[in-house]
C-alpha positions as CSV (number, residue, x, y, z in Angstrom):
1,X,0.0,0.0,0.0
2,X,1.1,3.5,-0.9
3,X,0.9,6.4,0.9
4,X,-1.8,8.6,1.6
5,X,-4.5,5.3,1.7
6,X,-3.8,4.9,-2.3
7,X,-4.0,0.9,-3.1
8,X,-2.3,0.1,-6.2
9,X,-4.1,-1.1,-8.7
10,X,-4.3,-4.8,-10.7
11,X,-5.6,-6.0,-13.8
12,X,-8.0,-8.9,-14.1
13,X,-4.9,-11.4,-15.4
14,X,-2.9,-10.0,-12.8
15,X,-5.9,-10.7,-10.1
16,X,-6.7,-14.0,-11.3
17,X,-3.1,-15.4,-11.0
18,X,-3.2,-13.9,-7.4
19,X,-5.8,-15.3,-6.3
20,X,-4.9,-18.7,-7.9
21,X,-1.9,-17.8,-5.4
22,X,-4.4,-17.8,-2.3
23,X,-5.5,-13.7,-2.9
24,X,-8.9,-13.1,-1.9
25,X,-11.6,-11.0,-3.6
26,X,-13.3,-8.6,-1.7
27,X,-16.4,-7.3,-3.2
28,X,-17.3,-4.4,-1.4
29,X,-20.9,-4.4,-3.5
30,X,-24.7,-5.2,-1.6
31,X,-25.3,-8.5,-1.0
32,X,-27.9,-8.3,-3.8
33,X,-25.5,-7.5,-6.4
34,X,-23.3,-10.1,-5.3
35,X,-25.5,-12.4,-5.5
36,X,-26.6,-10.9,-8.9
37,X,-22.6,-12.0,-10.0
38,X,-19.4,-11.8,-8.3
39,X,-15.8,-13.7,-8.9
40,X,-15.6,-17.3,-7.7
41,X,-14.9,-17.6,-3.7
42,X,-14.9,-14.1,-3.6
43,X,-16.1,-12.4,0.4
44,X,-18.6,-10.5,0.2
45,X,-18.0,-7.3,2.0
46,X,-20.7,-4.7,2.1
47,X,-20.0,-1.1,3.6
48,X,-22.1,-2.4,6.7
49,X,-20.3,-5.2,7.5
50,X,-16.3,-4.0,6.2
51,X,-14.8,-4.9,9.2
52,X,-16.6,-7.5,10.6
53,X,-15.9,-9.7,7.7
54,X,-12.0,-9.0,7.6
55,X,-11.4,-9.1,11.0
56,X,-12.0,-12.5,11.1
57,X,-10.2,-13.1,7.6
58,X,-6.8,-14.1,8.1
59,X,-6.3,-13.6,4.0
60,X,-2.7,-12.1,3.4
61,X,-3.6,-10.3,0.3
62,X,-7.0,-8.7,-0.7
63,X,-8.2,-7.6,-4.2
64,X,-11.5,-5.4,-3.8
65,X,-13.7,-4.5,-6.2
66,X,-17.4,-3.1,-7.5
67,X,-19.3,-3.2,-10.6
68,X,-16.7,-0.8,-12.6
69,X,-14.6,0.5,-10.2
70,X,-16.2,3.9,-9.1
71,X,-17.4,2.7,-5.7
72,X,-14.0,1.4,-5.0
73,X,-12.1,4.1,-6.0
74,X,-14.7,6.4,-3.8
75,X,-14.3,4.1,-0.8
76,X,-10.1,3.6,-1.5
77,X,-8.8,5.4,2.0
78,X,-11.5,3.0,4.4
79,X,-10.5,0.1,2.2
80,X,-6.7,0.9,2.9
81,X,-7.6,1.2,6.2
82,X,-9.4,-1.7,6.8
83,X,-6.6,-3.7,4.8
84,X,-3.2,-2.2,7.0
85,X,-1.1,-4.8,7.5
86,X,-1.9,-7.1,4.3
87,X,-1.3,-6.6,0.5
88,X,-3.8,-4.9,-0.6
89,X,-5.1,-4.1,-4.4
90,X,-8.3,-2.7,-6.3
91,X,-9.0,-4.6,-9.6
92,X,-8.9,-1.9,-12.2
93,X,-12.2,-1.7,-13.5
94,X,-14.2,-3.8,-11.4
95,X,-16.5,-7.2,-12.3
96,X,-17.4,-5.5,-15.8
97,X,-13.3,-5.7,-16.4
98,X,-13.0,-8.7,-15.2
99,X,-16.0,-10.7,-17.4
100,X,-15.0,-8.8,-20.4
101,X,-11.4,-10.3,-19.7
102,X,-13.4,-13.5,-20.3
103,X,-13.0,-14.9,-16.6
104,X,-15.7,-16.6,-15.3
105,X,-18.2,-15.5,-12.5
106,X,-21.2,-17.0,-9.7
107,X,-24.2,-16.0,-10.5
108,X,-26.9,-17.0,-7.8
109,X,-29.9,-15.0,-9.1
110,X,-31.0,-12.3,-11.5
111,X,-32.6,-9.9,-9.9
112,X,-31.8,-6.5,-10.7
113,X,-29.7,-4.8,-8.4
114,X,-31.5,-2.3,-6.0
115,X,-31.3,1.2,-8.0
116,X,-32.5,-0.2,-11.1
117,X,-35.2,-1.5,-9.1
118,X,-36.2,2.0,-7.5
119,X,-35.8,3.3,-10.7
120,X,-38.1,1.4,-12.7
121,X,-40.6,1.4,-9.8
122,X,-40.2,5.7,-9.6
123,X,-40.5,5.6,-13.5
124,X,-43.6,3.4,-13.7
125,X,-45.4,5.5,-10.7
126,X,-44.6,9.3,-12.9
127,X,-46.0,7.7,-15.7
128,X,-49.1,6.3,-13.8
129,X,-49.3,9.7,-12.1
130,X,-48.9,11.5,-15.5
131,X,-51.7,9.4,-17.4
132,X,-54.2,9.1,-14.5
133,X,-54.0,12.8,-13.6
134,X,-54.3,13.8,-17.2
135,X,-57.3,11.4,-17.6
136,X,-59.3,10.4,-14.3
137,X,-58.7,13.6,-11.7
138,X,-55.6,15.6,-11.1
139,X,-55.0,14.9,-7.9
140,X,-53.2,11.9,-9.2
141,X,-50.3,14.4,-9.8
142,X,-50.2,14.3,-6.4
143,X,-48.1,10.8,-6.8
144,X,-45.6,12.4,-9.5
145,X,-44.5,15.2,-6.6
146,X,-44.3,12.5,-3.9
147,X,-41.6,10.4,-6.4
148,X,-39.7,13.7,-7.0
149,X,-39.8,14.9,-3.7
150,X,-38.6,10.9,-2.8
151,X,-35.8,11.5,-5.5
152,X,-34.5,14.7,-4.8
153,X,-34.5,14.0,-1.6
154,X,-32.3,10.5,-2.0
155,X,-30.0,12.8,-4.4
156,X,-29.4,15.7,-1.9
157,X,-28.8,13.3,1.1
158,X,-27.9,9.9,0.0
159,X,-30.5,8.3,1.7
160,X,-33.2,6.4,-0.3
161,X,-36.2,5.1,1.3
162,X,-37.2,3.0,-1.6
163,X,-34.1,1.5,-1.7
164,X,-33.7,0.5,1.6
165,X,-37.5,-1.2,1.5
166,X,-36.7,-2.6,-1.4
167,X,-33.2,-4.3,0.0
168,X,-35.7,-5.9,2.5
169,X,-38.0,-7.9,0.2
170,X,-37.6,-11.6,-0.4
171,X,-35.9,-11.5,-4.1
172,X,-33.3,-9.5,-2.9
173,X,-31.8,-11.3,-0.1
């Protein structure tokens, strides 16, 4: 590990043959996407649970990643953090790098991960809103406000209340 909680970064081939090596993959997605696809024997390690999970992981050397690499490179300093002491690496460009280097992946289930979800739920209930207030009673417009009220609000603050019912239900766990 560099300085300043920079982890160097590794290329799928380069991941693969550490791993191979007894490297572990640390894929700091929700345990929906995970389950959605993530690299074979890889931890799953959700920001919730981060050290929980690697305290208990005696794993000399640990690869996170993320879908495409953004989320890792957002949470790089914790990651560092929570790796001191071990070799520590982020794949470059995430699970989308790493299928499109043609190495395999566990899929469990397809759902779609959670903000495609909210979205296509917040989509369909504007477009209900739209139709049924411009054909039954306006007060249906009522249901477009509460959506973009729900989505500015999950944009100014981070928090997103359809999301985090949504994690709940039975096809995401």
């Amino acid at each position: 590990m560099s300085k300043e909680g920079k982890l160097p970064r590794i290329t799928p081939a380069e991941a693969a043959a550490k791993i191979r090596e007894g490297a572990i993959a640390a894929d700091i997605r929700s345990q929906a996407e995970y389950q959605g696809g993530h690299i074979g024997g890889a931890l799953s390690l959700p920001p919730e649970r981060h050290r929980d999970k690697l305290r208990d992981n005696a794993a000399p050397c640990l690869i996170f990643y993320c879908l495409g690499g953004k989320r890792t490179a957002q949470a790089e300093a914790a990651l560092a953090e929570l790796g001191r002491g071990r070799e520590c690496y982020i794949l470059e460009g995430g699970l989308q790098a790493w299928k499109a280097a043609g190495l395999p992946i566990i899929a469990k289930h397809a759902a779609p991960d959670i903000m495609r979800q909210v979205q296509t739920i917040a989509g369909g209930l504007v477009l209900f809103g739209v139709l049924a207030g411009s054909l039954v009673s306006p007060w249906f417009y009522l249901i477009d406000a509460l959506v973009g009220a729900g989505l500015l609000t999950a944009g100014l603050t981070g928090f997103c209340g359809m999301a985090r019912l949504l994690a709940k239900m039975p096809w995401n766990r």
